[in-house]
TORKOL-4160 file (C-alpha; in steps of 0.2 Angstrom, whole numbers, padded with zeros to 4 digits, m for minus):
340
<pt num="1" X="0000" Y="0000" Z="0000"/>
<pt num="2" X="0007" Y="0016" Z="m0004"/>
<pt num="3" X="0024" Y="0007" Z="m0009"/>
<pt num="4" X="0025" Y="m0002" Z="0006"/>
<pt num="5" X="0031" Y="m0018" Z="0006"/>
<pt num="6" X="0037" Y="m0032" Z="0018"/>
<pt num="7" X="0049" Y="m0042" Z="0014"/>
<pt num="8" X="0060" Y="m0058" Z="0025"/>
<pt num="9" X="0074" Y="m0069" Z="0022"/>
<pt num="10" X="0081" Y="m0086" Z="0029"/>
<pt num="11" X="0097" Y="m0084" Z="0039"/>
<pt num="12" X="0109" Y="m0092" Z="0024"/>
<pt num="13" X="0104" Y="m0078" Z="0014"/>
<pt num="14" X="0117" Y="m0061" Z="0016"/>
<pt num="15" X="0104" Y="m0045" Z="0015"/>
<pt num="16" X="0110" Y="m0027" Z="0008"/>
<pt num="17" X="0096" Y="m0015" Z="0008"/>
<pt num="18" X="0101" Y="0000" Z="m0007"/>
<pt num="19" X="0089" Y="0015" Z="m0004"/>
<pt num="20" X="0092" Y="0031" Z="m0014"/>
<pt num="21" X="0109" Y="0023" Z="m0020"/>
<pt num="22" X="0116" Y="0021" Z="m0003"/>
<pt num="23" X="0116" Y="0005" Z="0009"/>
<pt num="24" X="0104" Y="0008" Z="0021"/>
<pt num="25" X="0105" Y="m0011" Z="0031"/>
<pt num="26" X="0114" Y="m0028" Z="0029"/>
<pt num="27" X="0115" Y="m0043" Z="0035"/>
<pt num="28" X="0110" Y="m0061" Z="0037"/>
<pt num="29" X="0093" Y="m0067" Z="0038"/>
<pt num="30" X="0083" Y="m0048" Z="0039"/>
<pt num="31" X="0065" Y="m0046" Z="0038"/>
<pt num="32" X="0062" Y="m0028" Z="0037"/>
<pt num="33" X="0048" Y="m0015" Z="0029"/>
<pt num="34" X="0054" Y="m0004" Z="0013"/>
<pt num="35" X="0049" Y="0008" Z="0002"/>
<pt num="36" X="0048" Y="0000" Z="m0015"/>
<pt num="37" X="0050" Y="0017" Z="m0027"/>
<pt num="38" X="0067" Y="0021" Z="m0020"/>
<pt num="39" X="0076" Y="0004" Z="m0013"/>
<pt num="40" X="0085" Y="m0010" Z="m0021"/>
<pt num="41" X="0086" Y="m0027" Z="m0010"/>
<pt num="42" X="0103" Y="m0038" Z="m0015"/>
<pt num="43" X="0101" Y="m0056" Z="m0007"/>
<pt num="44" X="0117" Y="m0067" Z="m0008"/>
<pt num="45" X="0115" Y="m0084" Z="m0002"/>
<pt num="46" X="0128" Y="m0089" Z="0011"/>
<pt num="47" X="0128" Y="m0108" Z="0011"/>
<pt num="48" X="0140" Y="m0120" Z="m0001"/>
<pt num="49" X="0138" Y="m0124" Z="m0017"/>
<pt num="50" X="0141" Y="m0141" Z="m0026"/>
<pt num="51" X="0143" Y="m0135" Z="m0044"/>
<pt num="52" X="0147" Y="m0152" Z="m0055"/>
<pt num="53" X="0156" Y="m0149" Z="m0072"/>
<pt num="54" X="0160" Y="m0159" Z="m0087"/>
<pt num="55" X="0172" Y="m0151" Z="m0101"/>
<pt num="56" X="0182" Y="m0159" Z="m0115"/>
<pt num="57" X="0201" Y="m0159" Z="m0117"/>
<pt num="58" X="0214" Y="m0164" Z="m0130"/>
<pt num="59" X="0227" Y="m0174" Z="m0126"/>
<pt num="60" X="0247" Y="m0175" Z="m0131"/>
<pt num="61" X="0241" Y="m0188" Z="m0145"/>
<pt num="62" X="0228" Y="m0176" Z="m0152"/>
<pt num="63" X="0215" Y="m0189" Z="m0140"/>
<pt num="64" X="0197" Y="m0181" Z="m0134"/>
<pt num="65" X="0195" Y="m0182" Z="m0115"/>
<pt num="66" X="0180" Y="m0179" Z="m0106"/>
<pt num="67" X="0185" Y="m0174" Z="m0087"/>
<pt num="68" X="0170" Y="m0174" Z="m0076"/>
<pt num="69" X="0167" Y="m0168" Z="m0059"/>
<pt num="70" X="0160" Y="m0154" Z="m0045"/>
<pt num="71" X="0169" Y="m0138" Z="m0037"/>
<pt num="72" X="0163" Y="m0134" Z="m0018"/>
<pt num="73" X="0161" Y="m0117" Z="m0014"/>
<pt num="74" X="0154" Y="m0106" Z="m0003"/>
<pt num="75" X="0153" Y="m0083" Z="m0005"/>
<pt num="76" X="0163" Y="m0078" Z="0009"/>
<pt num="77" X="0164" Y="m0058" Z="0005"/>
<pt num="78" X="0145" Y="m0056" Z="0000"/>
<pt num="79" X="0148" Y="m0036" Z="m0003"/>
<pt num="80" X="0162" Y="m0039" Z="m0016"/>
<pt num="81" X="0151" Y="m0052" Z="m0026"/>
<pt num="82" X="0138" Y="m0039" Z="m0025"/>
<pt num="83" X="0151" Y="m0026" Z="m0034"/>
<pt num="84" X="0152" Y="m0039" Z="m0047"/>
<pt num="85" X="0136" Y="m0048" Z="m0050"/>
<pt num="86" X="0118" Y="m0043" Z="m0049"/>
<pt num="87" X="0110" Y="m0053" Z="m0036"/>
<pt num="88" X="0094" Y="m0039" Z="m0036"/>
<pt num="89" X="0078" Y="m0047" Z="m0031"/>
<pt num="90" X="0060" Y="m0039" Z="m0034"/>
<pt num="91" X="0046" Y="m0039" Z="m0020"/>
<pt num="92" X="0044" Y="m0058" Z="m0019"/>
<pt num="93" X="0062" Y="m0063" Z="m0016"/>
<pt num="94" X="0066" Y="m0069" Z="m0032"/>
<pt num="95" X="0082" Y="m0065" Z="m0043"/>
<pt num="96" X="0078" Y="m0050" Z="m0058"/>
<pt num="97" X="0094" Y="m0059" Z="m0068"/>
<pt num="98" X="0102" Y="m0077" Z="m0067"/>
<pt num="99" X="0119" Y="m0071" Z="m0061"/>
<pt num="100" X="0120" Y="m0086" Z="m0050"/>
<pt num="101" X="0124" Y="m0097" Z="m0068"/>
<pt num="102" X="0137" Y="m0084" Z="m0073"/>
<pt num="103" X="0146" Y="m0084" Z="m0056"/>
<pt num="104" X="0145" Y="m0105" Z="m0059"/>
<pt num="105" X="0153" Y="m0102" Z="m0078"/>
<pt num="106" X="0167" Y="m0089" Z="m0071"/>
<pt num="107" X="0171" Y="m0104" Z="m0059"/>
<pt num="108" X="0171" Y="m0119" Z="m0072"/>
<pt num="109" X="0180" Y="m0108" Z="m0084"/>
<pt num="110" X="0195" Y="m0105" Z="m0073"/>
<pt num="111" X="0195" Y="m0124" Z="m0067"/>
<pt num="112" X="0198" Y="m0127" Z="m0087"/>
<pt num="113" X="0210" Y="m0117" Z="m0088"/>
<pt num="114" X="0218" Y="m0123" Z="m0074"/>
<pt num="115" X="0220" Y="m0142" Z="m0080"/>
<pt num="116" X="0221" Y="m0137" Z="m0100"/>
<pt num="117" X="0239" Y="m0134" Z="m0099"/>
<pt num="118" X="0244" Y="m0152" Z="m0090"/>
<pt num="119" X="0232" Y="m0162" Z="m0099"/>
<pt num="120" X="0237" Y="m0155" Z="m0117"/>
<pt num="121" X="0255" Y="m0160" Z="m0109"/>
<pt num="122" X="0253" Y="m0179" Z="m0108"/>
<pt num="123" X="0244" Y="m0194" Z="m0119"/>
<pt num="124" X="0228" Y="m0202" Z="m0119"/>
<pt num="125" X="0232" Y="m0216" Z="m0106"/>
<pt num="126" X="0241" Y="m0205" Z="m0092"/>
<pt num="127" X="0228" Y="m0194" Z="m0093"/>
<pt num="128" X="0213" Y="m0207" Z="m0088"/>
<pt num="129" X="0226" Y="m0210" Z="m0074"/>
<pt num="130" X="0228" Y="m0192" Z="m0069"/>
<pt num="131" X="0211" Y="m0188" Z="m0058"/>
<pt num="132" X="0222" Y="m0186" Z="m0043"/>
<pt num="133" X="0233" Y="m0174" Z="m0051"/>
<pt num="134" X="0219" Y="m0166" Z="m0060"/>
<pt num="135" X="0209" Y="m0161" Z="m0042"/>
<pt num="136" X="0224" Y="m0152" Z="m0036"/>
<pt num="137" X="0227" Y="m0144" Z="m0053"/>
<pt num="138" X="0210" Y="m0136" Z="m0052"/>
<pt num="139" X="0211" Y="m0132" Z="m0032"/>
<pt num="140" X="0227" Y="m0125" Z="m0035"/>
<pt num="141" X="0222" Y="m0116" Z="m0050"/>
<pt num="142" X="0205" Y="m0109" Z="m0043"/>
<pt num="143" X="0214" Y="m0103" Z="m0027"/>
<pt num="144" X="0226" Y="m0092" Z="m0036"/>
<pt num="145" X="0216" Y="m0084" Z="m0048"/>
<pt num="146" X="0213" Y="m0067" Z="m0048"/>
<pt num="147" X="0198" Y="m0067" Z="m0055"/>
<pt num="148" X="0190" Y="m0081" Z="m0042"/>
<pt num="149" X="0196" Y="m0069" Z="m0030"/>
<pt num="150" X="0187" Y="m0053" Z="m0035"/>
<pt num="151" X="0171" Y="m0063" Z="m0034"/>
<pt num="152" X="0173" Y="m0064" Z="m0015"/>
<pt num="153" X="0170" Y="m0084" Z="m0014"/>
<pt num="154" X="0179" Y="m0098" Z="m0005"/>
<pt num="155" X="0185" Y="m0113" Z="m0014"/>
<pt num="156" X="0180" Y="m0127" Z="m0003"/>
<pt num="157" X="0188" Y="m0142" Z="m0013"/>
<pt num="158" X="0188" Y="m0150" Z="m0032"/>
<pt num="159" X="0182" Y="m0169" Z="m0036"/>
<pt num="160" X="0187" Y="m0176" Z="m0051"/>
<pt num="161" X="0172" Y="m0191" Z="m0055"/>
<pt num="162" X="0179" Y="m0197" Z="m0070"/>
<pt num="163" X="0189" Y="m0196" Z="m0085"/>
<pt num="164" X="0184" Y="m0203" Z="m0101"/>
<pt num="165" X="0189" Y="m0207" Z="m0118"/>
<pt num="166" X="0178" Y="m0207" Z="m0131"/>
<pt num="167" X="0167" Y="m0224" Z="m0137"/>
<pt num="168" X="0180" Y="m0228" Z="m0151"/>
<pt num="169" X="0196" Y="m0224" Z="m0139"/>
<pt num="170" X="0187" Y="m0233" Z="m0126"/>
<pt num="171" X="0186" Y="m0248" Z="m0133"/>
<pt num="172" X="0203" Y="m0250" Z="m0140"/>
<pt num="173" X="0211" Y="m0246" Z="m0126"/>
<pt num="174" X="0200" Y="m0261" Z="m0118"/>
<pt num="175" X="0207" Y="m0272" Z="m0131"/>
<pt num="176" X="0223" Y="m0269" Z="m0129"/>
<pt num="177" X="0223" Y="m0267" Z="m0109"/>
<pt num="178" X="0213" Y="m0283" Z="m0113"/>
<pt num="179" X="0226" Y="m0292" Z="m0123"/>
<pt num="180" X="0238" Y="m0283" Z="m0110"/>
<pt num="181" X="0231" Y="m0293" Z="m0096"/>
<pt num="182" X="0230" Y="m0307" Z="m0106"/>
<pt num="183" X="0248" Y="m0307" Z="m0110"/>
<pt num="184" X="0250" Y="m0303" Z="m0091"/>
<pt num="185" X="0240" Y="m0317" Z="m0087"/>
<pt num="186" X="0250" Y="m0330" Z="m0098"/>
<pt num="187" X="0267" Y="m0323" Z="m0092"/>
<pt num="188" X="0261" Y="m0327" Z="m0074"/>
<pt num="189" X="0255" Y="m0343" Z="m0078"/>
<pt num="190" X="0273" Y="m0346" Z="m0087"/>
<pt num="191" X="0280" Y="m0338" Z="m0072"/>
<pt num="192" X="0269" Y="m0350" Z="m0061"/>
<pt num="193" X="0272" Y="m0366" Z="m0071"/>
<pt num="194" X="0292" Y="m0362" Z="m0072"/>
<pt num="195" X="0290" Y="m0358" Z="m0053"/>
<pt num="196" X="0284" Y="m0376" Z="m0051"/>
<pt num="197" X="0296" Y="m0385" Z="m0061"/>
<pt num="198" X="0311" Y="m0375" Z="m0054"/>
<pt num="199" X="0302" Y="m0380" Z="m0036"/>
<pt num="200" X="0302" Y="m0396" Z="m0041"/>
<pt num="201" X="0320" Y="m0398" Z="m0048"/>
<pt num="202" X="0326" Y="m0389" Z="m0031"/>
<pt num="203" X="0315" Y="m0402" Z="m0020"/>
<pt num="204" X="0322" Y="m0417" Z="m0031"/>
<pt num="205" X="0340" Y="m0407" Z="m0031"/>
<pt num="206" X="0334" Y="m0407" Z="m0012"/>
<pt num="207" X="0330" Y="m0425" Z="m0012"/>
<pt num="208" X="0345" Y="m0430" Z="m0019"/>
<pt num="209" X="0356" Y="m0421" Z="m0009"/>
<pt num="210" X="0346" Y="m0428" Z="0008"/>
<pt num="211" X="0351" Y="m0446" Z="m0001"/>
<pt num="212" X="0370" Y="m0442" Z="m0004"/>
<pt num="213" X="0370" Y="m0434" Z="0014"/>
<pt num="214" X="0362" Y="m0452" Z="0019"/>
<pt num="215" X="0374" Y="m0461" Z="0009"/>
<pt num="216" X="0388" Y="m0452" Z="0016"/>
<pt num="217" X="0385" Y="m0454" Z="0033"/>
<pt num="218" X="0380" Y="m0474" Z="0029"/>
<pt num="219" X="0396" Y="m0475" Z="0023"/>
<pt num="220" X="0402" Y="m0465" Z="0038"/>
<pt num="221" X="0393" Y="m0478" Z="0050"/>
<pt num="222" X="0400" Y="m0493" Z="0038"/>
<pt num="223" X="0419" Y="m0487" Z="0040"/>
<pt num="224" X="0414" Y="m0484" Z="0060"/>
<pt num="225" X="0408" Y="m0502" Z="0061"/>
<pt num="226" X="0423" Y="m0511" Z="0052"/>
<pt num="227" X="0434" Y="m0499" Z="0063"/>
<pt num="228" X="0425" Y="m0506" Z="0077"/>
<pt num="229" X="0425" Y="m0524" Z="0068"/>
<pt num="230" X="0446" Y="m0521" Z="0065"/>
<pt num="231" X="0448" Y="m0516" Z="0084"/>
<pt num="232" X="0438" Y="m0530" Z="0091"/>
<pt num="233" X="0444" Y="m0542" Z="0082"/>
<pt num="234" X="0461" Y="m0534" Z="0084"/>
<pt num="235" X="0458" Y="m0534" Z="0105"/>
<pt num="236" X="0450" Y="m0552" Z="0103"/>
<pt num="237" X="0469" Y="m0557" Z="0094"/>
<pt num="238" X="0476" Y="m0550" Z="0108"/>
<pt num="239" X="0465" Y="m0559" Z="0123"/>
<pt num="240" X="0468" Y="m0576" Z="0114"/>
<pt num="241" X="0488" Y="m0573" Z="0112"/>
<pt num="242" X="0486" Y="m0568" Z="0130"/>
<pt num="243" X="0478" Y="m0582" Z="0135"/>
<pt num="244" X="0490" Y="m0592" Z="0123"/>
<pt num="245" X="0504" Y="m0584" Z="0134"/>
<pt num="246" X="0493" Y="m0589" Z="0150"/>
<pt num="247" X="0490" Y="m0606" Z="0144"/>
<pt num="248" X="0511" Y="m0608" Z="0137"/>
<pt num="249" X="0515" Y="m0600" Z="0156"/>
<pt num="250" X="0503" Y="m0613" Z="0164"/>
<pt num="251" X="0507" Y="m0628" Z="0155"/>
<pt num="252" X="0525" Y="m0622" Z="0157"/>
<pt num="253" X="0525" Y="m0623" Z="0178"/>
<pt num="254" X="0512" Y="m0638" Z="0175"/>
<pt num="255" X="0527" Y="m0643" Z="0165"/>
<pt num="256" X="0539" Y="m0639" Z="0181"/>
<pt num="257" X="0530" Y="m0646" Z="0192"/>
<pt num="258" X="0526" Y="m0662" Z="0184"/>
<pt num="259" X="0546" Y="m0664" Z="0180"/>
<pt num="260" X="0549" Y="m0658" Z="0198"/>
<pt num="261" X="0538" Y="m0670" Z="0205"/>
<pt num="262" X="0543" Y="m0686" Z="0194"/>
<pt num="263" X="0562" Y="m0679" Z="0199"/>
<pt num="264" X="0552" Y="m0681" Z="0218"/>
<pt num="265" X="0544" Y="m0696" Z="0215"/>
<pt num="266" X="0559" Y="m0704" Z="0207"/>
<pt num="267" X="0569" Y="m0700" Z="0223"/>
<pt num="268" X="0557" Y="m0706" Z="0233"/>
<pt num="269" X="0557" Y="m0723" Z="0223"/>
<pt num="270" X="0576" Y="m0724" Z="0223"/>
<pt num="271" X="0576" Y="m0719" Z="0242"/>
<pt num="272" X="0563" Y="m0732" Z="0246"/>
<pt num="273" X="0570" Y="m0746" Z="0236"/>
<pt num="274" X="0587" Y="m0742" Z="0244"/>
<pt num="275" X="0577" Y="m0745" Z="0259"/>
<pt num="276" X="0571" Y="m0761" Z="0255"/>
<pt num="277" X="0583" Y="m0767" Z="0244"/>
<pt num="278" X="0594" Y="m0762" Z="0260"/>
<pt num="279" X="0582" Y="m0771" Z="0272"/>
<pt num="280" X="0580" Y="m0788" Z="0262"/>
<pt num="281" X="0600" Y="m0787" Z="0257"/>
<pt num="282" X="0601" Y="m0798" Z="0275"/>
<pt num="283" X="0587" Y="m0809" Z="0269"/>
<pt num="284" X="0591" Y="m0812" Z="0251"/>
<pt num="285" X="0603" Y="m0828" Z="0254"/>
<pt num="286" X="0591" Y="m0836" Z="0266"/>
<pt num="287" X="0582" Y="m0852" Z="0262"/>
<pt num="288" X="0566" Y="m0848" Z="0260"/>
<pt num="289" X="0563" Y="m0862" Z="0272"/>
<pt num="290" X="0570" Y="m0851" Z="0284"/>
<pt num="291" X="0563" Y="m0836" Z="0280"/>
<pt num="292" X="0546" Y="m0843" Z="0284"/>
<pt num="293" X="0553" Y="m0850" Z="0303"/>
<pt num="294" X="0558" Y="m0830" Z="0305"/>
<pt num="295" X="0540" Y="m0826" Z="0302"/>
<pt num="296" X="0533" Y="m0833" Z="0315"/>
<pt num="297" X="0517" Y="m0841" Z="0310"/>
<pt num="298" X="0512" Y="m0855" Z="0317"/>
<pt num="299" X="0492" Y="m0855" Z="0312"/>
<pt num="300" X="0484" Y="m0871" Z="0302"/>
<pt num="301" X="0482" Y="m0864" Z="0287"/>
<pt num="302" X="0500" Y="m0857" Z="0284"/>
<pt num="303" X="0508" Y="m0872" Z="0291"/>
<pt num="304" X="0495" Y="m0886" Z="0279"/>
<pt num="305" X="0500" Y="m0871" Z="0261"/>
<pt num="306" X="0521" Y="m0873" Z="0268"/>
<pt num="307" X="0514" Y="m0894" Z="0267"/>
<pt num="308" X="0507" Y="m0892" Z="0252"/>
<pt num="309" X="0522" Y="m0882" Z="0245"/>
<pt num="310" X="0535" Y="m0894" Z="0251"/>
<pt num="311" X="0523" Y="m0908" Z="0241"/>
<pt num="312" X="0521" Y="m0898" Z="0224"/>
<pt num="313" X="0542" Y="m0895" Z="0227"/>
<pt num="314" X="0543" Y="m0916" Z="0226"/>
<pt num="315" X="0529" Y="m0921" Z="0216"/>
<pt num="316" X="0539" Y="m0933" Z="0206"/>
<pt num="317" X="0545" Y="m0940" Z="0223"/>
<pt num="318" X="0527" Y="m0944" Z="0226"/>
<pt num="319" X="0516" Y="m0957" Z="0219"/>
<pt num="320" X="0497" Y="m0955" Z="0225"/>
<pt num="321" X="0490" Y="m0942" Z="0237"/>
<pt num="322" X="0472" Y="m0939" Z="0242"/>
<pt num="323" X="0465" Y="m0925" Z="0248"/>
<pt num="324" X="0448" Y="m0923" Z="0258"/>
<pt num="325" X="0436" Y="m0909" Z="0254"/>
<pt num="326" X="0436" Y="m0906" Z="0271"/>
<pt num="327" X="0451" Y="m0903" Z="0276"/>
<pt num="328" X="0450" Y="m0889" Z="0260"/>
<pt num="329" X="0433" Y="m0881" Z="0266"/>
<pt num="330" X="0443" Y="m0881" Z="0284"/>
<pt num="331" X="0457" Y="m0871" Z="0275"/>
<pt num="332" X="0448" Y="m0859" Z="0266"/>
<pt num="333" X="0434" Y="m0855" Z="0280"/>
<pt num="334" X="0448" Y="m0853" Z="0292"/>
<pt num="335" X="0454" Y="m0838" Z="0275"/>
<pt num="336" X="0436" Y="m0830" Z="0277"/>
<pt num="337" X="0437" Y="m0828" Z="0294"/>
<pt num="338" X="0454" Y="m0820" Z="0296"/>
<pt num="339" X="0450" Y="m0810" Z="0281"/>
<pt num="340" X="0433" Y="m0804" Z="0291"/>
C-alpha cells in the first residue's frame, strides 16, 4: 500500500538494503519493511555450493577427453560479489537476472583453464590416470586466480568423477589393456608353471642331496663299524695270544712241576728201594725155608699151604696123594674168617 512492502529472508541468505543509491541495512537473515519506489534489495545466499562440471580436453596424442566432476564453494565476502554480480531481487524474493549461472561459468572456466595446460601435456592413457593430479590442478588453479578472488568466494575443494575417452578410444584401449592382461595373465601362468618346475628340480636337487647326505654318513657308519670290527677283532687277537701266553706260562709250571715232581717221586722210589733193597739185602741168601721160621706163623692154614708147597716141590717123589674136601673147606673157611 502506498509502496510499502514487507519483505523476509532465511538466515543463509546475506541482505543489503540500497535505498536512494546508498546502503541503508545488511546482513543475514533480515525481515524488514521498505519503500519500494526508491530501494534496491541484494540477497546473496551464504551456504555451499556443489557446482558439477563436465568439459572436454585434447590430449598429447591429439586424443578427446571428457574430465567430469564438481567444485565446492561457498561466497565468503557477500559485498564484493555484490560489486560484481547482480543478485537484485524484486518484491517476492526472487532474482531480476540469473547471475548465479554466470558466477558457476566464471568458476568452471577457470577450473579449465587450470588443468588445459597439464592435460594437453601428456597422452591419452596418463591422462585417464591423472584424476588425482587433476583435483589439485583445479584447487590449486581456482585458489590463485585473480579473478575467483574478485568474486569474494571460497573454494572449498575439487572432485574429479571421471575421466573418459571417447566410445572408439574406449574400446581400444579395452582391447589392448585386454590383450595386455591377457599377455600378463600367460606370463604369470609361465611364471607359475616355471616356478613349479624350478620347485620341483630344487625339491628333487633337495631330495637328492638328503640321499647323498644319507649315503655319506651310511658309509660313515659302515667305515665306523669295520673300525669297530678291526679293533675288536684286533683286541680279541690280543685276549687269545694272551691267554696263549697264560696257557704256554701254565702248562710251562704244570710242566715244572710235573718234571719236579717225577724228579720227587723218582727219589722217593730210589730212596725207598734203597730201603728195602737195604732191608731184604740180609734176607736175600736165606732159604726160603728159613725165612718162613723167621715169620713166626704158626696158624693151620699157613703151616698145611708150607705142606702143600713142600709136596708140589717133590711131586715126582710122590706117587698118590688124596685130599679130603674137608680138610679144604677147613682151609679156606679158616681164610674167610681172618680176612673178616
Amino acid at each position: 500500500m502506498f509502496g510499502i512492502k514487507h519483505i523476509k529472508f532465511d538466515s543463509m541468505t546475506y541482505v543489503i538494503h540500497y535505498k536512494n543509491g546508498n546502503i541503508s541495512k545488511e546482513g543475514r537473515g533480515l525481515s524488514f519493511f521498505y519503500f519500494a519506489p526508491n530501494s534496491s534489495i541484494v540477497a546473496i545466499p551464504m551456504g555451499s555450493n556443489d557446482l558439477p562440471f563436465v568439459f572436454n580436453e585434447s590430449t598429447k596424442d591429439y586424443q578427446t577427453v571428457t574430465i567430469q566432476g564438481q567444485i565446492s564453494y561457498k561466497i565468503a565476502q557477500p559485498k564484493t560479489l555484490a560489486d560484481v554480480l547482480d543478485f537484485t531481487v524484486n518484491d517476492n524474493g526472487q532474482y531480476k537476472k540469473n547471475d548465479i549461472e554466470k558466477l558457476n561459468q566464471r568458476i568452471i572456466n577457470e577450473a579449465q583453464t587450470s588443468t588445459s595446460s597439464f592435460i594437453h601435456d601428456i597422452n591419452l592413457k596418463d591422462a585417464i590416470r591423472s584424476a588425482k593430479t587433476i583435483e589439485e590442478r583445479i584447487l590449486d588453479g581456482l585458489k590463485s586466480s585473480s579473478a575467483i578472488g574478485m568474486l569474494g568466494i571460497e573454494i572449498l575443494g575439487a572432485n574429479i568423477l571421471a575421466i573418459r575417452a571417447t566410445p572408439e578410444m574406449a574400446r581400444a584401449l579395452e582391447t589392448e589393456t585386454r590383450e595386455k592382461l591377457q599377455q600378463e595373465a600367460d606370463q604369470a601362468i609361465y611364471e607359475r608353471r616355471n616356478f613349479a618346475v624350478e620347485q620341483e628340480r630344487r625339491i628333487k636337487e633337495s631330495e637328492l642331496n638328503t640321499e647323498i647326505a644319507v649315503e655319506e654318513k651310511q658309509k660313515q657308519i659302515e667305515e665306523k663299524r669295520m673300525e669297530s670290527d678291526v679293533q675288536r677283532a684286533e683286541n680279541q687277537r690280543k685276549l687269545r695270544e694272551m691267554k696263549l701266553e697264560a696257557d704256554i706260562a701254565i702248562e710251562n709250571q704244570r710242566k715244572q712241576l710235573i718234571e719236579q715232581k717225577t724228579a720227587n717221586d723218582k727219589k722217593e722210589a730210589e730212596t725207598k728201594g734203597y730201603v728195602i733193597e737195604t732191608t731184604l739185602k740180609p734176607y736175600k741168601e736165606l732159604d726160603w725155608k728159613t725165612l718162613t721160621a723167621l715169620s713166626n706163623n704158626n696158624t693151620p692154614g699157613f703151616n698145611i699151604s708150607l705142606a702143600f708147597r713142600e709136596l708140589a716141590e717133590n711131586a715126582e717123589k710122590i706117587g698118590n696123594i688124596n685130599i679130603s674136601p674137608e680138610l679144604l673147606e677147613s682151609i679156606l673157611n679158616e681164610k674167610r674168617g681172618q680176612k673178616r
